[in-house]
DSSP file (Angstrom, degrees, kcal/mol; ACC not computed):
  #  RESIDUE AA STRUCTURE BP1 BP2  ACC     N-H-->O    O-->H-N    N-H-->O    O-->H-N    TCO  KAPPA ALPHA  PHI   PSI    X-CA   Y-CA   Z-CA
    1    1 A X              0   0    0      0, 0.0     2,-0.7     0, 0.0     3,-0.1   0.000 360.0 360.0 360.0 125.2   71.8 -121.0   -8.3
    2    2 A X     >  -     0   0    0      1,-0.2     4,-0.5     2,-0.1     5,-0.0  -0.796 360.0-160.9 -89.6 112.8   73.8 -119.3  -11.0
    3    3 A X  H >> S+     0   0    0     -2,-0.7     4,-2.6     1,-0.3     3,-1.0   0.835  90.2  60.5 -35.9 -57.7   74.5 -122.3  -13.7
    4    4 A X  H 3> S+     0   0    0      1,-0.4     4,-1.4     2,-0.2    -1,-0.3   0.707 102.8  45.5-103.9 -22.1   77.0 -120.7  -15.0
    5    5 A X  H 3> S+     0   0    0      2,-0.2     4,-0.7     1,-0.2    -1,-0.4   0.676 116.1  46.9 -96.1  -8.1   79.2 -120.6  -11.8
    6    6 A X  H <X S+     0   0    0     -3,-1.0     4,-5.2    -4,-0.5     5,-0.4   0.882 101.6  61.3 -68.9 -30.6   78.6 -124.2  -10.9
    7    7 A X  H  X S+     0   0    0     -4,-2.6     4,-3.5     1,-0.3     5,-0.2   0.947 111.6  44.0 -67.4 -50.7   79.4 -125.2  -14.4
    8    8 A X  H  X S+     0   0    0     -4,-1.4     4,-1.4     2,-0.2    -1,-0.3   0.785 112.8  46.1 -65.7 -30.5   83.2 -123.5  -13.5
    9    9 A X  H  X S+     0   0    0     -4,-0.7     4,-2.0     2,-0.2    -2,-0.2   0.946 110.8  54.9 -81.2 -42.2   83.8 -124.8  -10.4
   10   10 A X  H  X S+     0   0    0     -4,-5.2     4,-0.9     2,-0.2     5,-0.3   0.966 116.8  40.5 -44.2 -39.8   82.7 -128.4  -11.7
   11   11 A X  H  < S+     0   0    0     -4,-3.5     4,-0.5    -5,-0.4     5,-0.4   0.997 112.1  52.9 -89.3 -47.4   85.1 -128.0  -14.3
   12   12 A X  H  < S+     0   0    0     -4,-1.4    -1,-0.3    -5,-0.2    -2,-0.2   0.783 113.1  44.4   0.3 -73.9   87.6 -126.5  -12.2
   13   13 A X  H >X>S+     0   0    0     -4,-2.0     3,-1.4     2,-0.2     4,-0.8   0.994 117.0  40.6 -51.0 -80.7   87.5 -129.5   -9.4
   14   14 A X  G ><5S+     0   0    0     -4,-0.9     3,-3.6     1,-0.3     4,-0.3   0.865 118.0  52.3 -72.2 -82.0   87.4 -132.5  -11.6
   15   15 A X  G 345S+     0   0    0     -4,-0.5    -1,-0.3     1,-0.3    -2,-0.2   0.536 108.0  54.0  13.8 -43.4   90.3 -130.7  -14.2
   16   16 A X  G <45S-     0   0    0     -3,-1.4    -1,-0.3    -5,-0.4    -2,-0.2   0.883  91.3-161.0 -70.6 -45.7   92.3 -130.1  -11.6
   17   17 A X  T <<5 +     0   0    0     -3,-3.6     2,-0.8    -4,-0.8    -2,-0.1   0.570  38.3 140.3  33.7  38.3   92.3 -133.5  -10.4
   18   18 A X     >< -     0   0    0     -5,-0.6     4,-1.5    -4,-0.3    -1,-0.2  -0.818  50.3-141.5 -90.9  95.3   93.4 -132.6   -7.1
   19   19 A X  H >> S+     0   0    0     -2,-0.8     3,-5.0     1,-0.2     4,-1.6   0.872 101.5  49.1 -30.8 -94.5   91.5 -134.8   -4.3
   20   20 A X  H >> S+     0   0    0      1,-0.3     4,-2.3     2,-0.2     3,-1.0   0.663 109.2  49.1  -6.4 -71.8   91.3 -131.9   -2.0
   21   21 A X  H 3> S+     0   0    0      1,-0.2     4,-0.7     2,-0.2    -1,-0.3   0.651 113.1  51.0 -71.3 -20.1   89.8 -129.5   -4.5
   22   22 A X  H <X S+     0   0    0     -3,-5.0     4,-1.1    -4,-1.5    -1,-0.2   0.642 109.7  42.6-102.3   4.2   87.3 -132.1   -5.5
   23   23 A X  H <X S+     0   0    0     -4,-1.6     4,-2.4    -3,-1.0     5,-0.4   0.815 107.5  62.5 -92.3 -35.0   85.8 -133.2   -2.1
   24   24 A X  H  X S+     0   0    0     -4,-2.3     4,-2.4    -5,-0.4    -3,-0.1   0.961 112.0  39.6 -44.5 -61.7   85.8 -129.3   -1.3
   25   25 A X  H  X S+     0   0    0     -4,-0.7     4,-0.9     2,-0.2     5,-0.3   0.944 114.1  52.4 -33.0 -65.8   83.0 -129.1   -4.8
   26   26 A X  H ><>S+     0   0    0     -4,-1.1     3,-3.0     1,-0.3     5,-2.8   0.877 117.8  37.9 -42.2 -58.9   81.2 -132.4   -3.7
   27   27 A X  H ><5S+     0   0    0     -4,-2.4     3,-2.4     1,-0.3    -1,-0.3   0.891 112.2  59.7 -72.3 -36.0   80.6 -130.8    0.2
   28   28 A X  H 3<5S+     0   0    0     -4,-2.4    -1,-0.3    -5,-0.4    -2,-0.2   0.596 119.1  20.9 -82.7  11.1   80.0 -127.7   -1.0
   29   29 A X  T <<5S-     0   0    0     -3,-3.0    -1,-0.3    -4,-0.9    -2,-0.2   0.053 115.4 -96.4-125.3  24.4   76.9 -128.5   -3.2
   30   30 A X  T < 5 +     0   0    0     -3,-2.4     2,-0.3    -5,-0.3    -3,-0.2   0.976  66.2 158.1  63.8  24.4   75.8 -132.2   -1.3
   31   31 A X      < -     0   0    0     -5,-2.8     2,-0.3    -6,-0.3    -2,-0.1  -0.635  41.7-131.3 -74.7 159.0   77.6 -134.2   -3.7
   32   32 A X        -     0   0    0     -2,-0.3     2,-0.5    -5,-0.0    -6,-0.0  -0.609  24.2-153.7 -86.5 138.7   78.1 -137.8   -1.6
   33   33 A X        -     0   0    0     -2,-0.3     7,-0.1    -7,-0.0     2,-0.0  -0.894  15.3-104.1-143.0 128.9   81.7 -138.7   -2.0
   34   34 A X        -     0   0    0     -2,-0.5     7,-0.1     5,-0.2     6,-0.1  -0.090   5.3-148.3 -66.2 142.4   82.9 -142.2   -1.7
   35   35 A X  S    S+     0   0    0      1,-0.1     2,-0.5     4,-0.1    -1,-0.1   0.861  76.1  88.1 -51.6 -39.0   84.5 -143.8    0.7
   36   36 A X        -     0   0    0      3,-0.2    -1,-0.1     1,-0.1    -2,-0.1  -0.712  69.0-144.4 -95.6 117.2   86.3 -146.0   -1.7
   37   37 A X  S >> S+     0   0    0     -2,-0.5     4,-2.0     2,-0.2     3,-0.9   0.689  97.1  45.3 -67.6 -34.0   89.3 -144.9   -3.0
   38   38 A X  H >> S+     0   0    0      1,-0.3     2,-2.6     2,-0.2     4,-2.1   0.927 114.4  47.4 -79.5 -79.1   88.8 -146.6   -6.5
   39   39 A X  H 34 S+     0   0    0      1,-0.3    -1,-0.3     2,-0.2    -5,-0.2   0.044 103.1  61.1 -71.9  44.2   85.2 -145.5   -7.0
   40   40 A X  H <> S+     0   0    0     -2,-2.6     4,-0.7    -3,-0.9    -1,-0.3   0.622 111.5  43.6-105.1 -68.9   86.0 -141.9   -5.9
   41   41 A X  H <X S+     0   0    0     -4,-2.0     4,-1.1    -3,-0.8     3,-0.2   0.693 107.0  57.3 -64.2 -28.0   88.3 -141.9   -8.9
   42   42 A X  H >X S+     0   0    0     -4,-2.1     4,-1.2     1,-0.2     3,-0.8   0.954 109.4  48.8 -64.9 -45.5   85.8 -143.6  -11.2
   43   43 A X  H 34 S+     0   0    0     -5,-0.3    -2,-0.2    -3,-0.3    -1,-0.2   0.745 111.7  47.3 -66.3 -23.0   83.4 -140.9  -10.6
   44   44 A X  H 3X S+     0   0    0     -4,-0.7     4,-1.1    -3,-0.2    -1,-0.2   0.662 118.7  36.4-101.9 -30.2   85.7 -138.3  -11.1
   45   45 A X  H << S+     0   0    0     -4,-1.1    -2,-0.2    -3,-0.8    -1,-0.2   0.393 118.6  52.1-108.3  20.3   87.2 -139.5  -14.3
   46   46 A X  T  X S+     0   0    0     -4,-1.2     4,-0.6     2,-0.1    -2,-0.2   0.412 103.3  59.4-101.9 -30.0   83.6 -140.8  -15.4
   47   47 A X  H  > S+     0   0    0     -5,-0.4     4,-3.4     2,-0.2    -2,-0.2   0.879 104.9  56.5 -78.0 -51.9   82.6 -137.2  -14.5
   48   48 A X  H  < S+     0   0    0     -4,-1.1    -1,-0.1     1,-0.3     6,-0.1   0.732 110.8  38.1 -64.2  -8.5   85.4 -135.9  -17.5
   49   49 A X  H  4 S+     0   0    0      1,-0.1    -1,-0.3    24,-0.1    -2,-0.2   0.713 105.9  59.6-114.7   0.6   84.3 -137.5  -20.0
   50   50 A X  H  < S+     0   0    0     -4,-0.6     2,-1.0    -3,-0.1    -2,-0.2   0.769  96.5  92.0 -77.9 -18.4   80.5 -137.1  -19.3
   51   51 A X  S >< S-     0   0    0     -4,-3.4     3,-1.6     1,-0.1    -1,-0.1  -0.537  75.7-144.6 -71.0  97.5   81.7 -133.0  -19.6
   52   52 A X  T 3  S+     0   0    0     -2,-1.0    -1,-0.1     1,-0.2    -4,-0.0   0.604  89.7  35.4   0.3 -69.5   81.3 -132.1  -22.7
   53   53 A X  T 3  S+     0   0    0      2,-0.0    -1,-0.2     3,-0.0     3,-0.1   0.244  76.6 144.2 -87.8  -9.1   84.2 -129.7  -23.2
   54   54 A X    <   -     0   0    0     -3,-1.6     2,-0.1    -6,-0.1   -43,-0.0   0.045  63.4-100.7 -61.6 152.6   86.8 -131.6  -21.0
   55   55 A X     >  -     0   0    0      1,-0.1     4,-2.4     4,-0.0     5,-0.2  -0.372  28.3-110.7 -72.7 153.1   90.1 -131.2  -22.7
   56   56 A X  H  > S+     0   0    0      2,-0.2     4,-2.8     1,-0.2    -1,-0.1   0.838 112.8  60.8 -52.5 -27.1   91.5 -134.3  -25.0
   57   57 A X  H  > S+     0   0    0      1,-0.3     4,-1.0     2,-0.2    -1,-0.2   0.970 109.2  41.1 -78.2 -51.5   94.3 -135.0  -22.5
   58   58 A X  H >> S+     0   0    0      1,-0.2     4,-3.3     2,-0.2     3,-1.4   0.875 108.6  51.7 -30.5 -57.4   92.1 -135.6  -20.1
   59   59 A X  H >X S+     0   0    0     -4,-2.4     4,-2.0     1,-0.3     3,-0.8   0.993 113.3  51.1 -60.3 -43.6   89.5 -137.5  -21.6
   60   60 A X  H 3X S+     0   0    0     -4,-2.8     4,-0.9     1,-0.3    -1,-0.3   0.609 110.5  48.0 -72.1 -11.5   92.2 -139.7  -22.8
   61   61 A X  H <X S+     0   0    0     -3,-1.4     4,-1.9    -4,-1.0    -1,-0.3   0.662 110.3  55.1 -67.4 -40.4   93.6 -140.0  -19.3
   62   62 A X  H <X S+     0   0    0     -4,-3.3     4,-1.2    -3,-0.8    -2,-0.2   0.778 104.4  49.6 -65.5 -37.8   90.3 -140.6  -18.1
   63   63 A X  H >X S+     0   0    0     -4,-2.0     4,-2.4    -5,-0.4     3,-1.2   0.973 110.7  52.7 -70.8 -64.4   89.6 -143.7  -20.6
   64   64 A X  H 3< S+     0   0    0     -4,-0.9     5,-0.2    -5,-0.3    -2,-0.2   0.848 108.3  51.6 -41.4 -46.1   92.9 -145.3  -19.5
   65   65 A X  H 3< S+     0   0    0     -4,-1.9     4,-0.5     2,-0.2    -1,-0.3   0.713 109.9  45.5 -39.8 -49.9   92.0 -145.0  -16.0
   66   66 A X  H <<>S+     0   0    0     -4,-1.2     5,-2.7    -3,-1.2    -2,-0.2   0.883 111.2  50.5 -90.5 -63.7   88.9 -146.6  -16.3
   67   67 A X  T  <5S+     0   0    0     -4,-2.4    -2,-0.2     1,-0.2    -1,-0.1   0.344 109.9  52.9 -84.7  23.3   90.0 -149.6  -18.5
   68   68 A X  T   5S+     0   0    0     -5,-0.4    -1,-0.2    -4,-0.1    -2,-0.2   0.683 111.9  43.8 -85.4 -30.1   92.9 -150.5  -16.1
   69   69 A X  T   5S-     0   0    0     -4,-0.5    -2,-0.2    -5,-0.2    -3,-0.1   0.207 120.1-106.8-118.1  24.2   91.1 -150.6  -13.4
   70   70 A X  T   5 +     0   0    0      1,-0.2     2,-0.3     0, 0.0    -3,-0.2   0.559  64.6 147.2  90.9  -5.4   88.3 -152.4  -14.8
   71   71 A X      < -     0   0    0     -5,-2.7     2,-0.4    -6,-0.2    -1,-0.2  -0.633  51.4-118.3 -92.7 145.6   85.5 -149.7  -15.1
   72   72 A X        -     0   0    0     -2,-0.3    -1,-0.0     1,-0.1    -5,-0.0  -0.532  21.1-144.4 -48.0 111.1   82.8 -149.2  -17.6
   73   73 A X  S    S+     0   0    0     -2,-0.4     2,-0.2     3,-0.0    -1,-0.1   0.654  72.0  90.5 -57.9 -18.3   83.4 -145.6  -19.6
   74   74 A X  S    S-     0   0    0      1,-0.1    -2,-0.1     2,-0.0   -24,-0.1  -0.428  70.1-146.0 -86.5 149.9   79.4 -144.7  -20.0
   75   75 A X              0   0    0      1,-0.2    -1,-0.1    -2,-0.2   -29,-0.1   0.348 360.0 360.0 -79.1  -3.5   78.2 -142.9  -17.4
   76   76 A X              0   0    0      0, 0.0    -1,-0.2     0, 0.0    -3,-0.0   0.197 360.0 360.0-131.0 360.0   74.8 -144.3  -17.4
């Protein structure tokens, strides 16, 4: 597996934030993707801020997201 081309399509997908473009990622490596519409979107924006590089706007979209709706920000 070339790292360096998952690492761009993960960031791609989840960046995007385009449902579609991130269940395409999930199926195409054997990620599980949840049924449930709220933890689909915790994973995703749980995913941005666990990314290094993710852009500010994001992460700072990502945080809001997470403490509206009542999710934890660590990833762990």
């Amino acid at each position: 597996m070339n790292i360096k081309k998952f690492v761009k399509e993960r960031n791609e997908a989840m960046f995007s934030l385009e449902k579609e473009k991130i269940v395409a990622y999930c199926k195409k490596y054997d990620v599980p993707v949840p049924e449930n519409e709220q933890v689909f979107w915790a994973g995703v924006y749980k995913s941005i801020l666990a990314i290094e590089n993710s852009p500010e706007h994001l992460r700072q979209k990502a945080i809001e997201w997470l403490d509206e709706h009542g999710f934890k920000r660590t990833t762990c």
